[in-house]
C-alpha positions in Angstrom: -55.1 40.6 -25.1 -56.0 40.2 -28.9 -53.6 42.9 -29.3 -50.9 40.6 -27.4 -51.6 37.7 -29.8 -51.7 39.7 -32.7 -48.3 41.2 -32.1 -46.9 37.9 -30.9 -48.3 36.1 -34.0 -46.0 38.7 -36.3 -43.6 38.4 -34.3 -43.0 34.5 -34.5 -43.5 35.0 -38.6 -41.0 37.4 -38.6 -38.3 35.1 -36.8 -39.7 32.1 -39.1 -39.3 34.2 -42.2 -35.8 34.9 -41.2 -34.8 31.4 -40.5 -35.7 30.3 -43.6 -34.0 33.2 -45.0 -30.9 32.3 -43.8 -31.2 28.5 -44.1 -29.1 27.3 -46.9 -30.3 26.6 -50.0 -30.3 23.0 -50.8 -27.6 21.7 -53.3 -28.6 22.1 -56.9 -27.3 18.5 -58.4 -26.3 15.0 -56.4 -22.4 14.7 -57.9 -20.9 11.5 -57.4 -17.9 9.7 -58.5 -14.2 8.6 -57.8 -11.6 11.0 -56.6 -8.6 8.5 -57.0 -7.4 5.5 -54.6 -6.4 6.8 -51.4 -6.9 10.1 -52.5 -6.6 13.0 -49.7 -8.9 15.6 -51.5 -12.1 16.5 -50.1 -14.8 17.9 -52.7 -17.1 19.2 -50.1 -14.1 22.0 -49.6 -12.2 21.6 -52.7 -11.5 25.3 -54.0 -12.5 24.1 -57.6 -15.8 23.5 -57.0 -16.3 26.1 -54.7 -15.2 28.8 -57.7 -17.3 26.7 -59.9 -20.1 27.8 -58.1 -18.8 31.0 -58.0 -18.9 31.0 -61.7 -22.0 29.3 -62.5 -24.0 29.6 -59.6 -24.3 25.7 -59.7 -23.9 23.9 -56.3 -23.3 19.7 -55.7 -24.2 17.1 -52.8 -21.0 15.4 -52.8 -20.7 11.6 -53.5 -16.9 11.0 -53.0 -15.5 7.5 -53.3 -11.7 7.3 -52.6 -11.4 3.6 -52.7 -11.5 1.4 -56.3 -13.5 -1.5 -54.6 -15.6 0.7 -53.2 -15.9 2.8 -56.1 -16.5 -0.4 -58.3 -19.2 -1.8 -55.9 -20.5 1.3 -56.0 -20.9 1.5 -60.5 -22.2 -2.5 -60.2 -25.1 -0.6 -57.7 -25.5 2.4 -60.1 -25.5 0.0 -64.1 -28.8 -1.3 -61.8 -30.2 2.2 -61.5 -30.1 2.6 -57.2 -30.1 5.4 -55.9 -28.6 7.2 -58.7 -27.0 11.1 -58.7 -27.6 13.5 -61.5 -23.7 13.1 -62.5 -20.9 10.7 -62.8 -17.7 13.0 -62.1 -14.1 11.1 -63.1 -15.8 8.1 -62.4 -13.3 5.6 -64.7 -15.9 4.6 -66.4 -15.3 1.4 -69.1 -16.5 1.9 -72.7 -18.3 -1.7 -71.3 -19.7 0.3 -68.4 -21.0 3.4 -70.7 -22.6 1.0 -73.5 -24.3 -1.4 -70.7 -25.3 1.6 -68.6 -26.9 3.9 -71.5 -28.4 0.2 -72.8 -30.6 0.2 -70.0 -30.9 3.3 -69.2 -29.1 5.1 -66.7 -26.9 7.0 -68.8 -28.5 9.5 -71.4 -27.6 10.7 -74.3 -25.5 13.7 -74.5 -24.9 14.6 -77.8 -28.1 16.6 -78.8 -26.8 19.2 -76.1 -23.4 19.5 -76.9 -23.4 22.1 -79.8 -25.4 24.3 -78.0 -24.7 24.0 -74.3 -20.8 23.4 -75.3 -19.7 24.9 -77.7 -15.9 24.6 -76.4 -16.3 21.0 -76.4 -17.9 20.8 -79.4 -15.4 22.6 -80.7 -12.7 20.0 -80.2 -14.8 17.4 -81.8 -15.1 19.7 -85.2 -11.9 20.0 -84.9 -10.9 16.5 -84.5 -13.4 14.2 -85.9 -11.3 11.4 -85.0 -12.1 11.7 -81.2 -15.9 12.2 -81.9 -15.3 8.8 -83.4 -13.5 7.5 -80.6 -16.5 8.7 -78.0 -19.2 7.7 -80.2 -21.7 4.7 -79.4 -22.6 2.4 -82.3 -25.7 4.5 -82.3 -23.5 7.6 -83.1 -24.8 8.5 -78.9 -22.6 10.3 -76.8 -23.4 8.5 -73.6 -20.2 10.1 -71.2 -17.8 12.7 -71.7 -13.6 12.2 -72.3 -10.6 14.3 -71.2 -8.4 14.8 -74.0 -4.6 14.4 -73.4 -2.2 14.3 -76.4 0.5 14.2 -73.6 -0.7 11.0 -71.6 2.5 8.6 -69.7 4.1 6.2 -71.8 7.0 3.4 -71.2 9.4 5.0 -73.7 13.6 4.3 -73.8 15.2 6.8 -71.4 18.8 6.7 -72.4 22.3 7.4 -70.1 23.5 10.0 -71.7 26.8 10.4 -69.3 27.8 6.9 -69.7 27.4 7.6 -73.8 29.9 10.4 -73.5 32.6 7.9 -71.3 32.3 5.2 -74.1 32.3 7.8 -76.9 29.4 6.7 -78.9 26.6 8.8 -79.9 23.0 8.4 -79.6 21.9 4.8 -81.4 19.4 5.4 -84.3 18.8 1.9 -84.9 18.6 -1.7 -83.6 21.7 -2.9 -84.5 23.1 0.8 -83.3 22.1 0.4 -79.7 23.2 -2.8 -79.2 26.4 -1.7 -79.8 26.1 1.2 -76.8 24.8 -1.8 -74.7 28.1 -3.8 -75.3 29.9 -0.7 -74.2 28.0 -0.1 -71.5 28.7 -3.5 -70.4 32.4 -3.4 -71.0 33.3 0.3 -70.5 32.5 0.8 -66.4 30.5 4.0 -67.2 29.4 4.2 -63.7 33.3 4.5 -63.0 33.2 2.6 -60.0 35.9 0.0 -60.7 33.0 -2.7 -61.0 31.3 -4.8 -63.5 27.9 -4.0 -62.2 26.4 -2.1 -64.7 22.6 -3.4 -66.5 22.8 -2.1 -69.9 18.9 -2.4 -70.3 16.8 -2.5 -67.8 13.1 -3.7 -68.2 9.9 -5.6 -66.8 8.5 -8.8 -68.1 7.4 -9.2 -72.0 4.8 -6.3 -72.0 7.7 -4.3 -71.5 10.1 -5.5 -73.7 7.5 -5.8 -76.7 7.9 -1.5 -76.8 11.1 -2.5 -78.6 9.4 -4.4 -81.5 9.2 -0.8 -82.8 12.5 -1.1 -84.0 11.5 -4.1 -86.2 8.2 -1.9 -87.5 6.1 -3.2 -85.1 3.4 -1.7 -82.5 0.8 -4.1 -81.9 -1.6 -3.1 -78.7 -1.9 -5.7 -75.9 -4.2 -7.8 -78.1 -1.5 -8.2 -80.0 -3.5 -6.2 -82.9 -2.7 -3.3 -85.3 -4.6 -1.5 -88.2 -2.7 -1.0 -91.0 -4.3 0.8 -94.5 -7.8 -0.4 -93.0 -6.7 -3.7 -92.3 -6.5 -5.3 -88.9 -4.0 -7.8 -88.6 -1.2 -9.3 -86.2 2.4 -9.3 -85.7 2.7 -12.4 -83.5 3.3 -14.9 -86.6 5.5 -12.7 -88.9 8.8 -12.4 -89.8 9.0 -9.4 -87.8 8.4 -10.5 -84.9 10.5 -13.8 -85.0 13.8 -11.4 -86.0 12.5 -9.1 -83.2 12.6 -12.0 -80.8 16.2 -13.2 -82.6 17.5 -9.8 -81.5 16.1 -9.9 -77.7 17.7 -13.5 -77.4 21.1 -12.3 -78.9 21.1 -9.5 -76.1 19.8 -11.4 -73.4 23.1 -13.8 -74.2 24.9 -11.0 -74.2 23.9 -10.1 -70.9 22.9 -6.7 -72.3 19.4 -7.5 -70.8 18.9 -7.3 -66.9 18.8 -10.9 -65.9 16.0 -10.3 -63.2 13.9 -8.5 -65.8 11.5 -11.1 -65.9 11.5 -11.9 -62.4 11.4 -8.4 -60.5 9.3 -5.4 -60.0 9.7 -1.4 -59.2 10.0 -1.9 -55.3 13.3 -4.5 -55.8 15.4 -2.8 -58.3 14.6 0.9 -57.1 17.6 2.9 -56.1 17.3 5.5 -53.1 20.6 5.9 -51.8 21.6 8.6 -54.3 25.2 8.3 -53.1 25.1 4.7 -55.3 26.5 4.5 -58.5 24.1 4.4 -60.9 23.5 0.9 -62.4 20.9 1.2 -65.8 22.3 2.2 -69.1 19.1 2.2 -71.2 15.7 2.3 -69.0 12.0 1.3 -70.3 9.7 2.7 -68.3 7.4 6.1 -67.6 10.3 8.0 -66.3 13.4 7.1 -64.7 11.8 8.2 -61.4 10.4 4.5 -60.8 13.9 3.0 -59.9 16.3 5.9 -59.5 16.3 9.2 -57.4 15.5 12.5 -58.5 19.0 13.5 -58.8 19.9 11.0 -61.1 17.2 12.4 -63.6 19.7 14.8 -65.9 21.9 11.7 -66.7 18.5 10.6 -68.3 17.7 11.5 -72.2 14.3 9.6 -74.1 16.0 7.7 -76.9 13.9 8.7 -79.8 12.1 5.8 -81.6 14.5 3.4 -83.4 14.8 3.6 -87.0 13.7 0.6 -89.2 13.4 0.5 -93.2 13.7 4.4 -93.3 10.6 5.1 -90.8 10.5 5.8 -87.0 7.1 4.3 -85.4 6.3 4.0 -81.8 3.2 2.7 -80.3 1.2 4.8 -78.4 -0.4 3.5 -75.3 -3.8 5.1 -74.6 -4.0 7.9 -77.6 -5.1 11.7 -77.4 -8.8 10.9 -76.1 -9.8 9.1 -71.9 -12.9 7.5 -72.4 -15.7 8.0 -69.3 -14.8 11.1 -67.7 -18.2 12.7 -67.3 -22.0 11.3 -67.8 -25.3 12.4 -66.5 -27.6 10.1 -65.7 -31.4 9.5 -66.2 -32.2 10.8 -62.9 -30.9 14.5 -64.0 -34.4 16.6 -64.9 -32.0 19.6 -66.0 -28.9 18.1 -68.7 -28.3 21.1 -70.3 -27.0 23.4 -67.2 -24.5 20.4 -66.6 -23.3 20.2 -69.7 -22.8 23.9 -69.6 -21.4 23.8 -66.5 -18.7 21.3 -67.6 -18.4 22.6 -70.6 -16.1 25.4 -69.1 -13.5 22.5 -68.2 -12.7 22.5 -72.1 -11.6 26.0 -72.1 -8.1 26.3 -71.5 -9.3 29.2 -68.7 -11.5 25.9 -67.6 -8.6 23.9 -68.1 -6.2 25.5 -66.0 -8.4 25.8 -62.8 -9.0 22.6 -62.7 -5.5 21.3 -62.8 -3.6 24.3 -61.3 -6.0 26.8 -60.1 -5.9 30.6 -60.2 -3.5 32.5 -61.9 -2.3 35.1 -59.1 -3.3 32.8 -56.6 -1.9 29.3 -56.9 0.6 30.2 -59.8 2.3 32.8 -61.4 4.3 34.5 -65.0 7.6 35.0 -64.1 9.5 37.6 -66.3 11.0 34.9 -68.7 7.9 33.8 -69.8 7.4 30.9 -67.9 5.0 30.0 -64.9 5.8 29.2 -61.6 3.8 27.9 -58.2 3.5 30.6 -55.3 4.2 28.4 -52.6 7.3 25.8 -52.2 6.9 22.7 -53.9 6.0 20.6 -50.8 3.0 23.1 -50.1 2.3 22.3 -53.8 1.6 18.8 -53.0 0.3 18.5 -50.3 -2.4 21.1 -49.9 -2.5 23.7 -53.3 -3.2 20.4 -55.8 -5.4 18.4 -53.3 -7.3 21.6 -51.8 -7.2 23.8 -54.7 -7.4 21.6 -57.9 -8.8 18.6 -58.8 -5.1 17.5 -60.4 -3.9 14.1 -59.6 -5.9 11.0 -59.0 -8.8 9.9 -61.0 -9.0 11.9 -64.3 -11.7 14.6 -64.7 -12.8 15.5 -68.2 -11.2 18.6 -69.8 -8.1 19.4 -71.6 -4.5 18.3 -70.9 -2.5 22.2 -71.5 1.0 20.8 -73.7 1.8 24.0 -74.0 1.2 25.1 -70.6 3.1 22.2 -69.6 6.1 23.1 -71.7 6.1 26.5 -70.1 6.8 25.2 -66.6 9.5 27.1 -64.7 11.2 24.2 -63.0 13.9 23.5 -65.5 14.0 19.6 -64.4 10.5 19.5 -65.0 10.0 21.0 -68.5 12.9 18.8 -70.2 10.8 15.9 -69.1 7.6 17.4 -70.4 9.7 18.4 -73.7 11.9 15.3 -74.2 7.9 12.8 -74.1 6.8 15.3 -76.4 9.7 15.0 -78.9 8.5 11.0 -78.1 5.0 11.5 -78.9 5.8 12.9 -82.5 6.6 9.5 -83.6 3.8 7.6 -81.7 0.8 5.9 -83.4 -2.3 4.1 -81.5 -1.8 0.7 -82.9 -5.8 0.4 -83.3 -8.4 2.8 -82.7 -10.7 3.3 -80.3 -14.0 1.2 -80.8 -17.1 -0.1 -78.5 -17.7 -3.9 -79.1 -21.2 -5.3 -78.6 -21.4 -7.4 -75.4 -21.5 -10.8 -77.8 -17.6 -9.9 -79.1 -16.3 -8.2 -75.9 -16.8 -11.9 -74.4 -15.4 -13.8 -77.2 -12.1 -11.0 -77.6 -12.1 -11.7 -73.7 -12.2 -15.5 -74.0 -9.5 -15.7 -76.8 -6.8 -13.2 -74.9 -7.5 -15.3 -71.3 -5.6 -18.4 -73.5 -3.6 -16.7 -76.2 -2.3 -14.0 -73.9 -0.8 -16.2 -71.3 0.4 -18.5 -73.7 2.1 -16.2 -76.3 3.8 -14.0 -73.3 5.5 -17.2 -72.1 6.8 -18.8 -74.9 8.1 -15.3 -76.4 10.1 -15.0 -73.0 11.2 -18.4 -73.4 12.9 -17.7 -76.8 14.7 -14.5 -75.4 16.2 -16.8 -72.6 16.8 -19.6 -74.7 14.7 -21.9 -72.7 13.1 -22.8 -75.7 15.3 -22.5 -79.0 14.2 -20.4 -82.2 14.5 -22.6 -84.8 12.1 -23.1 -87.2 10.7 -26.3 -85.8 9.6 -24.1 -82.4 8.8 -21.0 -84.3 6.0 -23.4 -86.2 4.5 -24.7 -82.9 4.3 -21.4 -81.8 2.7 -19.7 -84.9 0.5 -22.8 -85.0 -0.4 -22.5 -81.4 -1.6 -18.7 -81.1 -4.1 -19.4 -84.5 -5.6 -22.2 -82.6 -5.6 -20.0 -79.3 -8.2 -17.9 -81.6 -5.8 -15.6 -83.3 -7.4 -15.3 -86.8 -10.4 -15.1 -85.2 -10.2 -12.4 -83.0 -8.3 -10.7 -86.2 -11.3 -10.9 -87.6 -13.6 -9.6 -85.0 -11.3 -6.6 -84.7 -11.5 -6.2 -88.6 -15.0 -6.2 -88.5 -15.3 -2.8 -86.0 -12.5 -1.2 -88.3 -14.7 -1.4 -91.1 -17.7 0.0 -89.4 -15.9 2.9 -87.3 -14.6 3.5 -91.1 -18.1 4.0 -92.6 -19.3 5.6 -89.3 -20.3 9.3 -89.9 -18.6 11.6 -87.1 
């Protein structure tokens, strides 16, 4: 009987022993964070991560948020320290959010791990001390991790370049140059349909039109700020501006402007019938794509920045560097194999998993040099980028590849990649990137509530004429934006100029 029991015993710590042999292993690291509105990935089967693991041995319970008001509900619950993960992944976090969350406590400090646990990413920062800056807390901490893209969406001027050759003008390097291809445009019937139903310049609202100030040497950002030779300062009162605003009016007389510009958005004005004759001359926007069809895209050239006193300019929306792409939090007992582990994702190897996956496998070199997807383009999109990659959506931290990019096969593709590059040459980032304290945020918040609604307005309202620009209105409105806290938010802004400026990188 003892002999029974005995044999039974070892028999019951055998099957236990192989149960827990063949349990899986609990994930290593709680991973949450925002995979992009509506987004169809699924992390818990993402191929990226899965390879990841393959790679670093490293395995995630997956937090995935797919909705922004959940996902923001979600960062109010986590800046109060519930329940918190070990990482923030893409999780659109505000340089507000970072300094507020590593204030209390939540966020740590990364930067004593970077040099050694990544070196690839430190790397970047060595070799641009200018994004270390733009990352950087007043402290000189390193509270969450950016992507860098130097190839980042921008409204730009995408020019017709078919309708230039039925007028017979070249391309416009200036102001006064492209009004002239507007009048033909307006006269000429490029679209050769027999009707006077062509927009020479097709736009949205204000924000939009003020890319244009370029052309008068101007590229304030939307707080209507620039730095210039370590000064801030504002182009809202100058001459500049006024003669910018001269010039709009003149066009929008002209009926070189389209006359629902300040009154329509993408969903009224697109075109999808691609049998229509096309109606835009000069485009500002991303790409052409957000009012026209796909076949319309190589009448489309981008119209290089305008020429004014013997310099191109452009402004640049966002710069090279995405703030708040990757944090760890305070609940993390083991930062450095993170940072390790993410530290991959600023490799270009790194890089190109994450945004295309496997070479072999997802894509392939062709014989010319250039890559190409293995499957057809709707396969692409709707399972390889969501299943495979982690492309699309929110943004993850890593590298944006140019040069990967410019190697594209698809020839419609890689002139659009090449022509925004030929863009970007010109572009500057009105004012760099800085963290205010919570004291200034709310005052530059206060000021631009009033000033930003008000100067918007009443610059539209000289480009229509509803108000005239005469110098009796151009003095209520240069008056009016310095008591809507101009000057002083000037001033704030100067003040962070001067301290990034003294700031060791």
């Amino acid at each position: 009987m003892r002999r029974m029991l005995a044999a039974l015993l070892i028999l019951m710590m055998v099957l236990v022993s192989a149960a827990q042999a063949e349990a899986p292993k609990a994930p290593d690291y709680i991973l949450e964070g925002f995979a992009g509105e509506s987004s169809t990935t699924d992390w818990e089967t993402n191929l990226f991560f899965s390879r990841m693991q393959e790679k670093t041995g490293i395995s995630f319970q997956f937090r995935e948020y797919n909705g922004e008001s959940g996902w923001s509900q979600r960062k109010t619950e986590i800046a109060r320290g519930e329940d918190l993960p070990d990482v923030l992944f893409s999780p659109e976090l505000k340089q507000s959010e970072i300094r507020d969350m590593y204030d209390s406590g939540v966020l740590i400090d990364l930067r004593p791990y970077l040099e050694t646990y990544a070196p690839d990413l430190w790397a970047q920062f060595e070799a641009h001390p200018e994004w270390l800056k733009d990352v950087v807390l007043p402290g000189g901490q390193i509270a969450a991790l950016p992507e860098f893209n130097t190839m980042q969406n921008n409204d730009v001027m995408w020019i017709n370049t078919r309708w230039l050759k039925r007028v017979g003008l070249e391309i416009p390097g200036n102001a006064e140059e492209l009004k002239q291809v507007l009048v033909a445009f307006r006269d000429g019937d490029p679209n050769n349909n027999g009707q006077k139903d062509e927009i020479p310049l097709a736009f949205l609202g204000m924000w939009e039109l003020r890319f244009l100030a370029h052309a008068f040497g101007i590229i304030d950002n939307d707080y209507y700020i620039s730095a210039r030779s370590g000064k801030a300062e504002s182009a809202l009162t100058t001459d500049e501006n006024r003669a910018f605003l001269s010039w709009l009016h003149d066009l929008w007389t002209e009926k070189l402007l389209d006359p629902n510009g300040f009154r329509t958005v993408d969903t009224l004005r697109q075109i999808t019938d691609e049998k229509k004759a096309v109606p835009y001359g000069v485009i500002l926007s991303a790409t052409p794509l957000t009012v026209l069809p796909a076949s319309a895209m190589d009448q489309y050239e981008t119209l290089l920045p305008l020429e004014y006193q013997g310099e191109r300019i452009y402004r640049d929306l966002t710069g090279g560097v995405i703030r708040g792409t990757f944090a760890i939090t305070s609940a993390c007992r083991e930062p450095e194999k993170l940072i390790s582990w993410v530290n991959y994702l600023y490799t270009e190897e790194g890089s190109k998993l994450a945004q295309y996956g496997k070479e072999g496998e997802e894509y392939s070199w062709n014989d010319s040099g250039m890559w190409e997807w293995n499957e057809d383009l709707t396969t692409v999109a709707q399972e390889i980028l969501p299943q495979h990659t982690i492309a699309g959506g929110s943004i993850p931290p890593g590298l944006a590849l140019e040069d990967f990019q410019l190697h594209y096969a698809e020839e419609s593709t890689r002139r659009t990649i090449e022509m925004l590059a030929r863009v970007k040459e010109y572009a500057v980032l009105p004012f760099p990137l800085v963290t205010l304290s919570r004291e200034d945020e709310a005052e530059i918040a206060r000021i631009q509530k009033d000033l930003m609604g008000y100067a918007e307005q009443a610059m539209a309202a000289f480009v229509t004429g509803d108000v005239e620009l005469n110098d009796d209105q151009w003095a209520v409105f240069c008056n009016t934006v310095r008591e809507k806290g101009l000057n002083s938010a000037v001033g704030i802004w100067q003040k962070y100029l001067e301290k990034r400026s003294e700031a060791e990188p």
